[in-house]
Backbone as numpy.savetxt, mean C-alpha at the origin, in Angstrom:
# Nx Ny Nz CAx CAy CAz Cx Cy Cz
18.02 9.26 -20.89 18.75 8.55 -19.84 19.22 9.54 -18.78
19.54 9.11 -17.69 20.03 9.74 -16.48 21.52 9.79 -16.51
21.54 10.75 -15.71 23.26 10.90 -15.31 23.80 9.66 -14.26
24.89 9.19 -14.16 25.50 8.15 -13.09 26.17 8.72 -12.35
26.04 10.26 -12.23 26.90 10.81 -10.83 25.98 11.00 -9.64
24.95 11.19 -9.99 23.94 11.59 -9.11 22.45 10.56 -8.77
22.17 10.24 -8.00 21.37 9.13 -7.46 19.93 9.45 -8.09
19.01 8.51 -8.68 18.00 8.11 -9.34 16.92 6.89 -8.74
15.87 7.14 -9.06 15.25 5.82 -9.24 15.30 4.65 -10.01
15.37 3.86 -9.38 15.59 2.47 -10.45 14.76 1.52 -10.05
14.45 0.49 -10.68 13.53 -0.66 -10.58 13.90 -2.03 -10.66
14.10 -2.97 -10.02 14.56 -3.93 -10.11 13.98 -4.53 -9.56
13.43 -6.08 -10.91 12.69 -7.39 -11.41 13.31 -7.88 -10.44
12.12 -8.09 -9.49 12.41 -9.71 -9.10 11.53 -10.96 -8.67
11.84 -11.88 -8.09 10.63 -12.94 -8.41 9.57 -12.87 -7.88
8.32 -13.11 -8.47 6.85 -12.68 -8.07 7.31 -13.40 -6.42
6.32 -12.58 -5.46 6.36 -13.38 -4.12 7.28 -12.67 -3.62
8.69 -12.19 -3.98 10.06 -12.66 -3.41 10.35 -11.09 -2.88
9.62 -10.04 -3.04 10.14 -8.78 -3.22 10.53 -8.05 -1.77
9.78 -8.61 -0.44 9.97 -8.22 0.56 11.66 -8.84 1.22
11.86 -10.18 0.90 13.30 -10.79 0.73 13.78 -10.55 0.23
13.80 -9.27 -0.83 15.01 -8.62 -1.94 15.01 -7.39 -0.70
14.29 -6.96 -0.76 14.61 -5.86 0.47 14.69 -5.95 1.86
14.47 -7.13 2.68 15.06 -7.19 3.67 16.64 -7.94 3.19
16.90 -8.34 2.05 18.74 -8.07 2.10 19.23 -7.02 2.10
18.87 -5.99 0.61 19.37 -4.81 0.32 18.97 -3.78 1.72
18.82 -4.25 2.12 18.22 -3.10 3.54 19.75 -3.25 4.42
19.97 -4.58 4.78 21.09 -5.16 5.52 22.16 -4.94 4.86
22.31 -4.87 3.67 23.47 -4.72 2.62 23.88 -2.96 2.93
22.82 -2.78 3.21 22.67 -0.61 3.02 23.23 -0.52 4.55
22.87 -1.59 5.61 23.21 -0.68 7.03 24.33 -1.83 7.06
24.70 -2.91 7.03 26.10 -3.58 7.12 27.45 -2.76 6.08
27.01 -2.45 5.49 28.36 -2.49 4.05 28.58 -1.43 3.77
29.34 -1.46 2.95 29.22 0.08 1.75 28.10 0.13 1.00
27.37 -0.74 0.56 26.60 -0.06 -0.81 25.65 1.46 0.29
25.56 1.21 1.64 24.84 2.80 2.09 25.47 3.99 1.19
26.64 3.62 1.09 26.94 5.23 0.27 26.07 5.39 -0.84
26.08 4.70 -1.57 25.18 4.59 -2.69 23.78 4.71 -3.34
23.05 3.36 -1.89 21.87 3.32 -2.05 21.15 4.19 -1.08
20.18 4.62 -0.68 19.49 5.21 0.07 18.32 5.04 0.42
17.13 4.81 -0.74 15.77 3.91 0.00 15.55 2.58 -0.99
15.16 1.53 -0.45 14.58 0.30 -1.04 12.87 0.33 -0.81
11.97 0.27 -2.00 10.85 0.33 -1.19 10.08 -0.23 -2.18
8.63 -0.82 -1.83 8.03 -1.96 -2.05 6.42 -1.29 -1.92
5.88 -0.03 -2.62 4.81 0.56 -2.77 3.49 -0.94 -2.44
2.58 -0.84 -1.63 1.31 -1.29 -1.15 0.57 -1.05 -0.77
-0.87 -1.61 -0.80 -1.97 -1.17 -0.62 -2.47 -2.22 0.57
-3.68 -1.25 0.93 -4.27 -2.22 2.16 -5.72 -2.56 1.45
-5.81 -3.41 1.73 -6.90 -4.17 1.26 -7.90 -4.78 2.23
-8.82 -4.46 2.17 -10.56 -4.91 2.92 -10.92 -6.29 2.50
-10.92 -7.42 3.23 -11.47 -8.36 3.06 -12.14 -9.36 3.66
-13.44 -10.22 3.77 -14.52 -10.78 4.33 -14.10 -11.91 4.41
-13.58 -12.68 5.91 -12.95 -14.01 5.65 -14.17 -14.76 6.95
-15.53 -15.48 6.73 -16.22 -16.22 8.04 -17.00 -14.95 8.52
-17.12 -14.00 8.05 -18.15 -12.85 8.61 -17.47 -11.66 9.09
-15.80 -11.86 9.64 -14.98 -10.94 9.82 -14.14 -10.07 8.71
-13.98 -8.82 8.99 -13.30 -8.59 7.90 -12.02 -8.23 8.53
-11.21 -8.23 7.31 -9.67 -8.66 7.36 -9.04 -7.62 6.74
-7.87 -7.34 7.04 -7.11 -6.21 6.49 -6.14 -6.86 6.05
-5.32 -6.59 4.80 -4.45 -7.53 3.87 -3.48 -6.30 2.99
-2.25 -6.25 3.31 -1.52 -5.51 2.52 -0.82 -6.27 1.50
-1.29 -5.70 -0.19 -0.89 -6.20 -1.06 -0.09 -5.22 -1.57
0.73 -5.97 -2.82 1.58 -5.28 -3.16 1.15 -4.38 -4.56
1.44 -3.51 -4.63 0.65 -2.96 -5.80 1.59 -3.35 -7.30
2.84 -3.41 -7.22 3.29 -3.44 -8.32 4.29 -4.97 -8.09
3.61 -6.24 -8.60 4.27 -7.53 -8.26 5.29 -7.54 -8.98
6.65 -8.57 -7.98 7.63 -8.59 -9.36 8.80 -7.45 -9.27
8.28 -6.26 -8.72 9.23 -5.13 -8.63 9.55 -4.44 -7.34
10.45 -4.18 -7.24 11.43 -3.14 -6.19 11.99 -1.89 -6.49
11.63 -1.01 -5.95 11.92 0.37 -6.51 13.34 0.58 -5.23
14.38 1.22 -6.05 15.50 1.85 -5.40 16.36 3.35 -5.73
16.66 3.55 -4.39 17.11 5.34 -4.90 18.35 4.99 -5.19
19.24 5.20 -5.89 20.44 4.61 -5.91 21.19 5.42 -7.13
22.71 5.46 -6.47 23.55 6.01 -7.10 24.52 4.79 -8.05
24.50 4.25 -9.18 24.64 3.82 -9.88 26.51 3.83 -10.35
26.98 3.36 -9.63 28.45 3.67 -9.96 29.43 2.37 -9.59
30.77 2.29 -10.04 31.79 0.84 -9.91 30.83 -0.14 -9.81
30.84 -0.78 -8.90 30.33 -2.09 -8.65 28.62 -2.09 -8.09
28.48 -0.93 -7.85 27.02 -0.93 -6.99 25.91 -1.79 -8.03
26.53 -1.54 -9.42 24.98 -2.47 -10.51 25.10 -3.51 -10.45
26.51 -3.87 -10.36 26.75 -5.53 -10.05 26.24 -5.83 -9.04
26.71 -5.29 -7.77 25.81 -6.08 -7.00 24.74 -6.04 -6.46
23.27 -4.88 -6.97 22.38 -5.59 -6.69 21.66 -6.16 -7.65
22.26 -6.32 -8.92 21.36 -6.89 -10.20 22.02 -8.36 -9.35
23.03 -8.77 -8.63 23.29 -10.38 -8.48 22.82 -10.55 -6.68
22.03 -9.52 -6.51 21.22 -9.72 -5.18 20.32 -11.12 -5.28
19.98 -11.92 -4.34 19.63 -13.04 -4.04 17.88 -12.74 -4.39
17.51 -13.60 -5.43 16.08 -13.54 -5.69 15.92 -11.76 -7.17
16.55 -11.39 -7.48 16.50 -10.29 -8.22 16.86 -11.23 -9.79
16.25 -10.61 -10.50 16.26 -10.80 -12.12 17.33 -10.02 -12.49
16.94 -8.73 -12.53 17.71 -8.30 -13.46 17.20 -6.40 -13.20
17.38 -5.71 -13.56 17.22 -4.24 -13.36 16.01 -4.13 -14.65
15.49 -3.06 -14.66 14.67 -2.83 -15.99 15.47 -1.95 -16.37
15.12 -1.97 -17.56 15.94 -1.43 -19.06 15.38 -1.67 -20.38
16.19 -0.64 -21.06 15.71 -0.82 -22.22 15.54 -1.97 -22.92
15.29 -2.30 -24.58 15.35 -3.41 -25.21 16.49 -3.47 -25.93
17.09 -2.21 -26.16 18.31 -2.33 -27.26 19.31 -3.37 -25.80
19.90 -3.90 -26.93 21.26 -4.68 -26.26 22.23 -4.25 -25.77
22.55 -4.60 -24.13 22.98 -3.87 -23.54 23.13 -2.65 -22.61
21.74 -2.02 -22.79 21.29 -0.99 -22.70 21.52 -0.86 -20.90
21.93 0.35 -20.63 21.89 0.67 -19.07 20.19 0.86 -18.30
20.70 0.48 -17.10 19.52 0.46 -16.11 18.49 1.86 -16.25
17.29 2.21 -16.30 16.49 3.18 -16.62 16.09 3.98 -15.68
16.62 5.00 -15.46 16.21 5.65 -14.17 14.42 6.41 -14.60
14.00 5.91 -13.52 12.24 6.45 -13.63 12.26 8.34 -13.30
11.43 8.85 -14.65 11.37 10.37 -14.15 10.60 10.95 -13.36
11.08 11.86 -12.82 10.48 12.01 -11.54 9.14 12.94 -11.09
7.91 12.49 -12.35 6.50 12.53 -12.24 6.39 11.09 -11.78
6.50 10.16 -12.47 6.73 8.64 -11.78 6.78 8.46 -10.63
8.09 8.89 -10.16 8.85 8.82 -8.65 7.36 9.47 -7.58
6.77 10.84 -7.96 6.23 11.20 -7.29 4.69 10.48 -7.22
4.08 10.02 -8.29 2.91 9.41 -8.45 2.81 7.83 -7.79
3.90 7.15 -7.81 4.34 6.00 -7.40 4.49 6.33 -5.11
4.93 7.04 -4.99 5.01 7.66 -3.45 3.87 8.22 -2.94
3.26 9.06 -3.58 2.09 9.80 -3.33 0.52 8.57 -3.41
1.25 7.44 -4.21 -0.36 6.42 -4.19 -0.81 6.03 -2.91
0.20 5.76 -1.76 -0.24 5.31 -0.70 -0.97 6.31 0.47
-0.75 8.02 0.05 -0.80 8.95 0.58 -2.47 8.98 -0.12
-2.71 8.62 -1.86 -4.12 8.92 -1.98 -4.92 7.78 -1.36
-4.41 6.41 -1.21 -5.01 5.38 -0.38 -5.97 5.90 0.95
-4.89 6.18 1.70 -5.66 6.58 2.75 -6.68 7.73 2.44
-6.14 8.86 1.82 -7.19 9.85 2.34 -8.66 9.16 1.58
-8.72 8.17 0.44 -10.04 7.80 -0.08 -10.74 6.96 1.13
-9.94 6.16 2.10 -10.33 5.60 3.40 -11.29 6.38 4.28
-10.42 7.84 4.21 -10.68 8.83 5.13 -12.46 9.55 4.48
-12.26 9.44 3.13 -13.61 9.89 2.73 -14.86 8.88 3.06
-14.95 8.11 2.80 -15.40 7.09 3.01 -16.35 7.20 4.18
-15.65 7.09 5.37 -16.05 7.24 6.60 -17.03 8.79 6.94
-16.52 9.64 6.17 -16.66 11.15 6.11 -18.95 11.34 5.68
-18.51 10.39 4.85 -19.36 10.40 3.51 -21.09 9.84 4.46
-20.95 9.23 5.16 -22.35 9.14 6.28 -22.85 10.50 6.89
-24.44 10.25 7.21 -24.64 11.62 7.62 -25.58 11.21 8.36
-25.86 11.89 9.69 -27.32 11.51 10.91 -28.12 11.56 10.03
-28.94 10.40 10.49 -30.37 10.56 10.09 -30.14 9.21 8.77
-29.32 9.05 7.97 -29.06 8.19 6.98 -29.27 6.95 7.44
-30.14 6.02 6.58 -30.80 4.47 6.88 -29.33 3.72 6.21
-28.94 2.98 6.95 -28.11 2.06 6.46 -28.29 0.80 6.88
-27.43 -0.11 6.22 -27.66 -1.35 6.75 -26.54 -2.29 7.06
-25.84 -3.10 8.20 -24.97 -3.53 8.55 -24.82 -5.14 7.62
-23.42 -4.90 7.33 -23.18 -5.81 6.43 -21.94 -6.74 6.98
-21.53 -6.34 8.08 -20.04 -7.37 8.59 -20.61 -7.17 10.66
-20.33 -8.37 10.76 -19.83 -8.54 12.48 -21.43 -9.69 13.17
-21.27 -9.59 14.19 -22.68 -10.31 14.32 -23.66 -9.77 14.65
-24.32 -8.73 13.61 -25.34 -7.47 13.55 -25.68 -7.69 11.96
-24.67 -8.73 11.53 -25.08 -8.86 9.87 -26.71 -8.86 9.66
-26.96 -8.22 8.42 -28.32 -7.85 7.88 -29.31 -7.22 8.82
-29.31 -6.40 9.83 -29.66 -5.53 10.34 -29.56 -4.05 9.68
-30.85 -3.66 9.68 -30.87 -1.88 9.11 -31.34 -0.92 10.66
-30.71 -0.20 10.08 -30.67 0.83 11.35 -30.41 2.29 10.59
-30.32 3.35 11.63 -30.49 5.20 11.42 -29.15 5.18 11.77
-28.59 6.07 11.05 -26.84 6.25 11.65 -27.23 7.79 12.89
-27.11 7.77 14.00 -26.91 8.62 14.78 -26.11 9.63 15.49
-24.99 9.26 14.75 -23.69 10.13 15.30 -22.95 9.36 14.46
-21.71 10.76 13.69 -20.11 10.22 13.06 -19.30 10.93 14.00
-18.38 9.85 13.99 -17.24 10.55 14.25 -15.62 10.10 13.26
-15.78 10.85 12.32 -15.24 10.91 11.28 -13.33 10.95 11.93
-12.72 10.84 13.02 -11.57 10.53 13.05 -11.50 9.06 13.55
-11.85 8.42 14.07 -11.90 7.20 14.61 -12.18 6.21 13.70
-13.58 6.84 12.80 -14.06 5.62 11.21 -14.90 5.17 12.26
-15.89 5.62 13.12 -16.95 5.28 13.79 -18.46 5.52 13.51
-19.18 4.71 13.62 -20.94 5.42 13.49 -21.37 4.70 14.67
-22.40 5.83 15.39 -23.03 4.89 16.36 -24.68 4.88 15.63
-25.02 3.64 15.29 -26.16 3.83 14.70 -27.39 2.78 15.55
-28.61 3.56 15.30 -29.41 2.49 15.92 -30.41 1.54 15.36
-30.23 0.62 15.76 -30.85 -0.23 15.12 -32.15 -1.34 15.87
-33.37 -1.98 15.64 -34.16 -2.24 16.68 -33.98 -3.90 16.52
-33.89 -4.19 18.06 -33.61 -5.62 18.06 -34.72 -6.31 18.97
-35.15 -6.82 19.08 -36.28 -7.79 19.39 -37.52 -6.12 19.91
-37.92 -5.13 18.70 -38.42 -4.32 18.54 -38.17 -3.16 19.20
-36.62 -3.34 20.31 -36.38 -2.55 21.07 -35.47 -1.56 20.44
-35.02 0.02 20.09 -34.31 0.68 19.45 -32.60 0.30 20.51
-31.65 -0.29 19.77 -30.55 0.06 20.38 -29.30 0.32 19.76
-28.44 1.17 20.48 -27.54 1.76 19.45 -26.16 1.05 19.53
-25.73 0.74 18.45 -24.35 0.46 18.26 -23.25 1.19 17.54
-22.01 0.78 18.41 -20.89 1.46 17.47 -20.48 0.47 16.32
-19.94 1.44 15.35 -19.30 0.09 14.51 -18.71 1.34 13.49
-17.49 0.69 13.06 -16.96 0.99 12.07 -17.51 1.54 10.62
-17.25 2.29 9.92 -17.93 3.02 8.61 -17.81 1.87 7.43
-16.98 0.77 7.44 -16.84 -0.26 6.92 -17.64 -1.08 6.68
-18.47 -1.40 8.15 -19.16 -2.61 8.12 -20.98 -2.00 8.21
-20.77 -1.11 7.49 -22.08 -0.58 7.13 -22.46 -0.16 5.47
-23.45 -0.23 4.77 -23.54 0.28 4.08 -24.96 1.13 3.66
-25.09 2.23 2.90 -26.08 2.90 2.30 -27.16 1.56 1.80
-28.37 2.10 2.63 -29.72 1.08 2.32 -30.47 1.87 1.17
């Protein structure tokens, strides 16, 4: 267990769906009130997500861990009371013994849990990296769908390929995203 003088991670259950409305209170609670002395970050770890909605693709931030709210928080008088009776919150995680105090997460956790959104991107970043001139690919999103073409140029900060591809037998080149292409 953790010490209660000094501020920790904690986790606190709350209702599937509901987790962005637990923290836009405790956010307002932190810059209106006192609990700021206390608390310090509320945060809601997510991922971005790629998805094909009518031929377009869609970008969708989900939540990676449903149900939960992670908080830095100094644990003292009244501060457990009131955000375990925060609006839409269950209950704190904790142990099973009865009674048991709120569980502060150790801080390989803390860092693996912060650092996921940091490995998110850079696998984004590979991705795009990972094309090379001269490589046959074939377009899989926009209205170029099922067209194969030569990738002709990356430009690996933007997430661009200009690749060419032949359309009524004529060679012409398009830009497009590293996304909406794939290895033929």
């Amino acid at each position: 267990m953790a010490e209660n003088n000094g501020k920790g991670w904690y986790v606190l259950r709350a209702i599937s769906g509901k987790e962005a409305k637990v923290k836009e209170v405790l956010d307002s609670a932190i810059k209106n009130g006192t609990l700021g002395k206390y608390v310090s970050q509320v945060l809601i770890p997510t991922e971005k997500v790629y998805t094909t909605r009518n031929g377009k693709k869609v970008i969708k931030e989900r939540t990676l861990y449903s149900g939960y709210v992670f908080i830095e928080a100094e644990l003292s008088g009244e501060v457990e009371y009131e955000l375990r009776n925060t609006t839409n919150v269950i209950d704190f995680l904790r142990g099973r013994a009865k009674g048991s105090k709120p569980e502060v997460l150790c801080e390989q956790d803390v860092m693996r849990m912060l650092g996921k959104a940091d490995d998110l991107q850079e696998v984004t970043l590979e991705e795009s990296a990972t094309f090379m001139e001269g490589e046959p690919v074939k377009v899989i999103f926009g209205p170029f769908n099922g067209f194969s073409g030569v990738v002709k140029e990356v430009n690996s900060e933007k997430k661009k390929l200009k690749v060419e591809v032949k359309i009524f037998g004529r060679p012409t080149d398009l830009e497009l995203e590293s996304t909406q292409v794939e290895r033929e």
